[in-house]
C-alpha positions, 0 to 999 in steps of 0.5 A: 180855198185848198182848190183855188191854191197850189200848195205852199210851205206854211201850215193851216191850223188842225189840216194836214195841208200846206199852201202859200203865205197869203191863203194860210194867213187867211185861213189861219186867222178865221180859224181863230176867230172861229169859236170867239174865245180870242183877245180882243182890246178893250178901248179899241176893239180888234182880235189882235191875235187873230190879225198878228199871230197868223201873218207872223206864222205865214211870214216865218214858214215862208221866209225860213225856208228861203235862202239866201235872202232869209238864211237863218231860221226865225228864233222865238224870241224874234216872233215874239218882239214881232208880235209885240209890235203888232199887239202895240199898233193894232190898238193905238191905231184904232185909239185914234179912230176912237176905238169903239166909235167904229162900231157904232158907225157899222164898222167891224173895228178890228178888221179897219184896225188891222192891217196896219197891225199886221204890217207892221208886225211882219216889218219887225220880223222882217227887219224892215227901216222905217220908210219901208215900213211906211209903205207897208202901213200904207199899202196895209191901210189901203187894204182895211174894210169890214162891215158889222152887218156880216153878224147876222146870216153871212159866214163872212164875219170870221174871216174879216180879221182873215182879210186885215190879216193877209192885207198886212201880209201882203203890203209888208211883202210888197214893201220889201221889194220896192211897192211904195205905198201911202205916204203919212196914211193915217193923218193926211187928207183923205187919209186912213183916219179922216176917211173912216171917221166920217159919219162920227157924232164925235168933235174931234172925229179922230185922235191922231195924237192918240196913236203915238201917245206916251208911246214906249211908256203906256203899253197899250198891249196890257189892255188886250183881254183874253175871252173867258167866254165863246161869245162877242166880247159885247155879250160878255157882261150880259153873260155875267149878269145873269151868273151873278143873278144865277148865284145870288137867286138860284130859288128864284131861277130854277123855274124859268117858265115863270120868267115874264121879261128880262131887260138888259141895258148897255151902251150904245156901242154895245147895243148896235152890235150886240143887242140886235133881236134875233130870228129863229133859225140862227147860226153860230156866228149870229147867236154868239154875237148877240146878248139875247141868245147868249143871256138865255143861252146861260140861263138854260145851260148855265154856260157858254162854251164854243159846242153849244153852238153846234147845229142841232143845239141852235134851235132848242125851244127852251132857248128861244122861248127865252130869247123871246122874253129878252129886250135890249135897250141902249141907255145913255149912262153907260155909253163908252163903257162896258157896264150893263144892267140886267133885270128878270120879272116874274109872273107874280110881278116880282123882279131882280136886278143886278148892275155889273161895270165891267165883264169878267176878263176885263175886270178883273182880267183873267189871270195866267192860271186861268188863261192856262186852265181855259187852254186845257179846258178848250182843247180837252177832247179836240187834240190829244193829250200829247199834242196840248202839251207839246203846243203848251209847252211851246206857247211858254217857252216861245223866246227860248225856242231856237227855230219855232217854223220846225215847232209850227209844223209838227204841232199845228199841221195834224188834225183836230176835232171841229165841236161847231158843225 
């Protein structure tokens, strides 16, 4: 991407090297989705941060060093109501596609929910009227694409919420300067909600009542979870199924070669993304997204942290000949809904089972703390200590800070340590 651009005024994440907005929302937004330790909603699934945050960061460097068109620096607390706006659309958009329904039809939800996100996101920061925001979530929605087959070998999946996040991007940018867009996108014929449903075994196949539903008294940002684990959000209970078993049967679990079989059950949304069987050699991006890999991922080393996904510890034999034992299957009673069962059987035909509702960062969502504490935890050893506070430091104070651009570039241009090669 650095040979393609000519450089520009907004940072790239951990690279001492500038380019211009659109190729920095990009890379910015796939360096996000890099480790799958993100946010993600948990109805309407979409990585919002990843789609938001990098277009508002490529907007306010490229507009604060303007003039006279944008004179005033961009103050924190105008990026954080941006963001807000974004963190808002992004979820009650997808809520009117039904939110996981997309992922069952083959969709990679976020990066369909996305751009209008992004959009709009970038028309708050902007200061945009509303019929030029319509435009921007026109042309935005006209942008939305990504297919759940990029799991598997592609490195493409990351750079999918990359692709949402430079649409919205653009379309906010060409708005302001006159590109009219898709007029009422979402809910016209052949429109953004008719054409994505298609294929949906659900009546009605979208919602577009859902989108603005209690808008401004239900706050759909408070159904954004942080990840606790480097994993799809899809893997996550089946990670905490085998914890709990870990904690409840350590005796049991301490030899594994006498482990005969292990299911795990989960609804069908879950299923197709995550409960595909995998095939030795994996990469990164295949193995965290699949429930198999990380279920014997956590047996094994009993964690799951973005360097266990590094190259040479993707092809350990005691992982696969795990992998081998375990078989997803999709069960009715769990459909919509983030509840797996999980049940290990032994050679001497005994078994043990555990039944979770929801993953941990879901229910319970993680706390401050512990949103602090997986920060410091990541970041250990990747930056400097110096830089980890400075950026904490920032991230907590953010509507207090006076020209965040000047922050932006200090502590997010230098480099850092890549734990996944």
């Amino acid at each position: 991407m650095v040979d393609l651009e000519m450089p520009g005024r907004c940072s790239i994440f951990g690279w001492n090297e500038s380019l211009g907005p659109m190729a920095a929302a990009m890379l910015n937004s796939t360096f996000i989705q890099g480790f799958e330790l993100d946010d993600y909603h948990c109805v309407a699934p979409i990585h919002t941060s990843a789609v938001v945050l990098p277009s508002l960061f490529a907007a306010a460097q490229q507009e604060a060093q303007k003039s006279p068109e944008f004179p005033r620096p961009v103050d924190g607390a105008s990026f954080l109501l941006a963001a807000i706006v974004g963190y808002e659309i992004g979820p009650r958009v997808g809520l009117g596609l039904r939110g996981a329904e997309m992922l069952a039809m083959g969709w990679h939800s976020g990066a369909i929910f996305g751009p209008p996100a992004a959009a709009a996101a970038v028309s708050k920061l902007f200061g945009l009227p509303a019929a030029i925001i319509e435009d921007a979530v026109g042309l935005a929605c006209t942008q939305a694409c990504g297919i759940s087959c990029a799991k598997y070998e592609s490195m493409v999946k990351r750079m999918q919420h990359g692709f949402a996040a430079r649409g919205g991007l653009s379309a906010a940018y060409m708005a302001r300067a006159g590109f009219v867009g898709i007029k009422q996108v979402l809910e016209r014929k052949d429109g953004y909600l008719s054409t994505f449903s298609q294929g949906s075994k659900r009546t009605p196949r979208y919602l577009p009542d859902a989108i603005c539903d209690q808008l401004g008294q239900r706050w759909e940002i408070w159904n954004i979870q942080v990840k606790p684990y480097a994993s799809c959000a899809g893997t996550h209970n089946t990670i905490d199924c085998v914890r709990a078993l870990q904690e409840q049967y350590p005796e049991q679990l301490k030899d594994l070669s006498k482990i005969r079989h292990i299911t795990a059950e989960m609804a069908i949304q879950a299923f197709k993304h995550v409960g595909w069987k995998p095939e030795r050699p994996l990469n990164a991006i295949g193995a965290q997204m699949c429930s198999a890999y990380v279920a014997a991922l956590q047996l094994v080393d009993g964690e799951v942290l973005p360097s266990q996904f590094s190259s040479e510890k993707l092809d350990q034999d005691k992982v696969w000949d795990l992998v081998e034992k375990i078989e997803c299957r999709a069960i009715q009673e769990f459909d919509f809904s983030y509840a797996q069962r999980l049940t290990i059987e032994f050679d001497d035909n005994s078994k043990i089972a555990v039944t979770l509702k929801a993953p941990r960062g879901v229910d319970p969502p993680l706390s401050n703390e512990d949103v602090l504490q997986k920060w410091r935890t990541t970041t250990r050893g990747v930056i400097d200590a110096d830089r980890q506070q400075k950026i904490e430091d920032l991230i907590l104070n953010i509507e207090n800070v006076n020209d965040i651009t000047v922050a932006l570039k200090h502590l997010f241009e230098a480099e850092t340590v890549n734990v996944v090669t």
